[in-house]
C-alpha positions in Angstrom: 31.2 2.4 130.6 30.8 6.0 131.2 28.6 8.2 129.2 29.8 10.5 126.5 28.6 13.7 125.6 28.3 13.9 122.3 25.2 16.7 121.4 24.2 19.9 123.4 21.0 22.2 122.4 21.0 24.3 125.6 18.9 27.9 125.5 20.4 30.4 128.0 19.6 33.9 128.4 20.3 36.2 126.0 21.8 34.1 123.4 21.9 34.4 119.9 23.0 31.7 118.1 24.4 28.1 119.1 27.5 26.8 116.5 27.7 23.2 116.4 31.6 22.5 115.4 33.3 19.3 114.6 33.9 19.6 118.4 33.1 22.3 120.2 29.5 23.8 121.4 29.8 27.1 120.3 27.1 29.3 122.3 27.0 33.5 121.6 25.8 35.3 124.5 24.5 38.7 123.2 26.9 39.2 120.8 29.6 40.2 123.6 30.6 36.3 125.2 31.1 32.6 123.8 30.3 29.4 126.0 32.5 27.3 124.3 31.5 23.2 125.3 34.2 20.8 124.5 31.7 17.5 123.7 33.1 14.1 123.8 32.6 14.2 119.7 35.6 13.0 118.2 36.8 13.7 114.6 39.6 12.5 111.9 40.2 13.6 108.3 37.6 16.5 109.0 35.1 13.3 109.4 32.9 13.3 112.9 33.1 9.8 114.0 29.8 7.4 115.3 31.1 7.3 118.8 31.9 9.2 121.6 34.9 9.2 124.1 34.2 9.7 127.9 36.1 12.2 129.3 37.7 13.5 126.1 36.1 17.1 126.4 37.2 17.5 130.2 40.4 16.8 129.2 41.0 19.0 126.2 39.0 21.7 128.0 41.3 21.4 131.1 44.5 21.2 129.4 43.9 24.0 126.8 42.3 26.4 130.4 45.8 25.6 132.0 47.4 26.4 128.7 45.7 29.6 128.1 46.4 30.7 131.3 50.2 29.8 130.9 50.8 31.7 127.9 48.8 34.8 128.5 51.9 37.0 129.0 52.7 36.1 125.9 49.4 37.6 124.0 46.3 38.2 124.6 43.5 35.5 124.9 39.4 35.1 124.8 39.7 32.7 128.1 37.6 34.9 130.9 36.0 31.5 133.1 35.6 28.0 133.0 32.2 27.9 134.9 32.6 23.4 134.3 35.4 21.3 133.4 34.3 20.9 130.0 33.2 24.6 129.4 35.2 27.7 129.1 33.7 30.9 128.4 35.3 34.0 127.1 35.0 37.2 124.4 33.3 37.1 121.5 35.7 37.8 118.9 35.9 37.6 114.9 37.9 34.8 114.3 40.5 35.0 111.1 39.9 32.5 109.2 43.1 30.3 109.7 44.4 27.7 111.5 48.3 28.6 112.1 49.8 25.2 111.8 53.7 25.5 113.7 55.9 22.4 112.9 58.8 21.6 114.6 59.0 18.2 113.0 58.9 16.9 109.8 55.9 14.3 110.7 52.1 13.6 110.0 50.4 15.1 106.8 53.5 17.1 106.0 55.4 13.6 106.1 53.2 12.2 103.9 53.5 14.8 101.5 57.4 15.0 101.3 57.5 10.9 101.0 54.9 11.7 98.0 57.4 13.4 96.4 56.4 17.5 97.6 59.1 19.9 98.4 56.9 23.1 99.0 54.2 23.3 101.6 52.7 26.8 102.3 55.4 28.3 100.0 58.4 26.9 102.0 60.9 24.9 100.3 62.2 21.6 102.2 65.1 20.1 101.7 66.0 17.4 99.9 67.3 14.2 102.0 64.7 14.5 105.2 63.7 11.6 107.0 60.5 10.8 108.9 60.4 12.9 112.3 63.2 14.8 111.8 63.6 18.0 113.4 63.5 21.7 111.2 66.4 23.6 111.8 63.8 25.9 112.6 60.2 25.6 113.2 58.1 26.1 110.1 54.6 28.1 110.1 52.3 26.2 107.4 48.8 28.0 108.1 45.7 26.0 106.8 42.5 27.8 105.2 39.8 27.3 108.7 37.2 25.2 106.6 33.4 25.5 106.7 31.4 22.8 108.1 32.1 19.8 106.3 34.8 21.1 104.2 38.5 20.2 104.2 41.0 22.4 105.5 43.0 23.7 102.3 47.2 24.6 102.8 47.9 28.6 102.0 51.0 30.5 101.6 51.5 33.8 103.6 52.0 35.2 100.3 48.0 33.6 99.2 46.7 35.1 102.9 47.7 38.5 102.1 46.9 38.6 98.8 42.9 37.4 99.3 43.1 39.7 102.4 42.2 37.0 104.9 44.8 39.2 107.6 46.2 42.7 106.6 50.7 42.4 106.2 50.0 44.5 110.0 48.0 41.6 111.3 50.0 38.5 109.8 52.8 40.0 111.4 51.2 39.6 114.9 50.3 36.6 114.2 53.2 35.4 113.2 54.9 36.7 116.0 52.4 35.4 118.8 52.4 31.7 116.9 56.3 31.3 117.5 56.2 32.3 120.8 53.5 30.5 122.0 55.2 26.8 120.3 58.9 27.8 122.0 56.7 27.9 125.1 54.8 24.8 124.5 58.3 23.3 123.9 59.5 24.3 127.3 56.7 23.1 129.1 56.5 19.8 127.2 60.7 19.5 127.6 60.1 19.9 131.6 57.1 16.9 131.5 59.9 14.3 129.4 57.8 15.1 125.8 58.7 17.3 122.6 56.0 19.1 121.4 56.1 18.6 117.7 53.5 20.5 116.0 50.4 22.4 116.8 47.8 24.8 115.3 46.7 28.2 116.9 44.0 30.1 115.8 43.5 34.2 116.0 40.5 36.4 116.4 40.1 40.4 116.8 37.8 42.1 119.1 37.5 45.7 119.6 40.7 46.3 117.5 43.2 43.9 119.8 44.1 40.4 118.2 43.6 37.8 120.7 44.3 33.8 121.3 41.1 32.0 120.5 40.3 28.2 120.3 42.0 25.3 122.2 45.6 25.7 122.9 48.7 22.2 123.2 46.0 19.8 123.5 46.3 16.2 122.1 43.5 17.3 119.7 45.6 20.3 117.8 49.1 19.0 118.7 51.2 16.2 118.4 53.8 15.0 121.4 56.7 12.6 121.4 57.6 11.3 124.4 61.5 12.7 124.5 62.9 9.0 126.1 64.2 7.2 123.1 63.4 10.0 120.5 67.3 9.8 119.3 67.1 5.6 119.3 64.0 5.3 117.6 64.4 8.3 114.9 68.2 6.8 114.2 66.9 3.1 113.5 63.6 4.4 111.8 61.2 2.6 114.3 57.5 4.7 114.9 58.0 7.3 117.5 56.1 7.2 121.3 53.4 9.5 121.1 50.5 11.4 122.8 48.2 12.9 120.1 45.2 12.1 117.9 47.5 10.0 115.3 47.0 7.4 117.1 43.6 7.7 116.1 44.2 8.2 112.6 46.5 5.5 112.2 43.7 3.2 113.1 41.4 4.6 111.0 43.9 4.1 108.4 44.9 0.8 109.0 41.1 -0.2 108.5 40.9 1.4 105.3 39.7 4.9 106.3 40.9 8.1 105.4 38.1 10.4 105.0 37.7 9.8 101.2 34.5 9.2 99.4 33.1 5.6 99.4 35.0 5.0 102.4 33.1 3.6 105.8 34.4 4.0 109.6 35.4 1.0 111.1 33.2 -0.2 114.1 34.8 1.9 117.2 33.7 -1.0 119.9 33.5 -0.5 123.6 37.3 -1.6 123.1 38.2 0.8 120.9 36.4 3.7 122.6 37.4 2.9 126.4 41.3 2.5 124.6 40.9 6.4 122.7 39.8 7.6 126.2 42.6 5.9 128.1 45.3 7.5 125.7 43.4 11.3 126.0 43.5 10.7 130.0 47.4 9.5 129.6 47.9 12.6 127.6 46.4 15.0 130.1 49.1 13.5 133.1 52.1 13.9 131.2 51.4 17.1 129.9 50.0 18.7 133.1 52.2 16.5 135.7 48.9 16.1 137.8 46.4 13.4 138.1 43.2 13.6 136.0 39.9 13.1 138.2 37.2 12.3 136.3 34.3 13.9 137.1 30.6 12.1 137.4 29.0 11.7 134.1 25.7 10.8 135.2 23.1 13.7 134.3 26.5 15.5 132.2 24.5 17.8 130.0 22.1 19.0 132.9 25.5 19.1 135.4 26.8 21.2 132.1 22.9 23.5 131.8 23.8 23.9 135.7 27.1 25.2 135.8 26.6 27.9 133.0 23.3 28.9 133.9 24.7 30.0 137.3 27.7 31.7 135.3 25.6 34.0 133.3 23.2 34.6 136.0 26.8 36.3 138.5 
């Protein structure tokens, strides 16, 4: 099987610090650039998991670089390079600390939730009678608290945002703004590759006084896609929608009696299980991109990785 990269501890020049995320690599060059490394580390109810999944960081790194660069007329984003295919590099900014959840579906947590009995998430008021996958007359915005290491993301209300001062009313705003306009044009793009974009989370960071697009962007890691054949058939009969996201991944973790909660063990991920997670990230990156995924050789990965953005920061 091919390897996985799941741990990087590189020391370039002039950097400051090196944040290990649930994901991500985080590297700060001098206070002015991040190298961001997308690992193969994979993650489910804010829980990493024991294995790794070959190719998973090319792919999210690839598909959020082609997003990034997709949506930049529509704000502002960190993205300057991408010296490998799992590493993109960009400004430093200071991140706000939300994830701007957009839902055009009623589906996933939210689901959950309004089966459970909930009618208000993040201050908005659903209405009675929804089903499971149903489409919002409009999209809804239901921003998470970003959590620290090892914490669980916490629901918030604009209303709770401004009041603890996490974004000034000027800055929400933006935000706001930016977050609708970058999901209606996820929704295009996915509508044009036979998939409905369904929900996503953006996240927002400031440098030198301009907000900017940080993070990942419409990957299967913070999105979820239905496949748009046989959307109507299967939401009208109640059968489990086609998708391309991480659910998939959660639904097996559930379906083995995980779900993040104390006490509770991961179920073996064999070679199976692991080569089926990357086959589903590699499907994902074909519909949503319309181009074939080449895999690159993972032999010697991390120095390939030391390599590549070594030679970036030396230009």
């Amino acid at each position: 099987m091919s390897k996985a990269l799941v741990h990087t501890d590189f020391h370039f020049r002039n950097q400051k610090s090196v944040y290990h995320g649930k994901v991500r690599d985080v590297y700060n060059i001098n206070d002015e650039q991040l190298v961001m490394v997308a690992t193969d580390r994979i993650s489910a109810f804010d829980v990493i998991l024991p294995e790794g999944i070959p190719y998973k960081g090319q792919v999210l790194n690839q598909i959020a670089a082609k997003f990034l660069d997709a949506t930049a007329d529509i704000c502002p984003n960190w993205k300057t390079a991408t010296p490998d295919p799992m590493v993109t590099a960009g400004i430093m900014c200071s991140g706000f600390p939300l994830e701007m959840i957009v839902r055009g579906y009623l589906c996933g947590s939210a689901w959950r939730a309004y089966k459970n009995g909930a009618r208000q998430i993040c201050g908005i008021t659903l209405p009675e009678g929804m089903r499971e996958n149903q489409k919002f007359d409009q999209p809804i915005i239901t921003p998470t608290t970003k959590a620290e290491y090892g914490e669980h993301d916490a629901d918030i209300s604009k209303e709770e945002i401004l009041a603890r001062g996490l974004a000034t009313p000027e800055e929400y705003s933006i935000i706001e703004k930016y977050t609708m306009a970058l999901f209606e044009r996820g929704t295009e793009i996915a509508a044009k590759r036979g998939l409905i974009l369904v929900d996503t989370k953006y996240e927002f960071g400031k440098a030198n006084g301009q907000i900017y697009l940080m993070d990942e962007i419409h990957t299967p890691d913070s999105s979820r896609y239905f496949y748009s054949d046989g959307f109507k058939e299967k939401f009208e009969t109640g059968e489990p929608q086609r998708q391309l996201s991480k659910e998939f991944v959660r639904e097996w973790l559930m379906s083995n009696g995980f779900q993040g909660k104390e006490g509770q063990k991961v179920p073996e991920m064999t070679p199976q299980i692991v080569q089926s997670i990357s086959d589903r990230y590699i499907e994902l990156y074909e519909h949503i991109t319309g181009e074939t995924f080449v895999k690159e050789d993972t032999a010697g990965l991390a120095q390939r990785l030391e390599n590549n953005i070594t030679a970036y920061l030396n230009q």
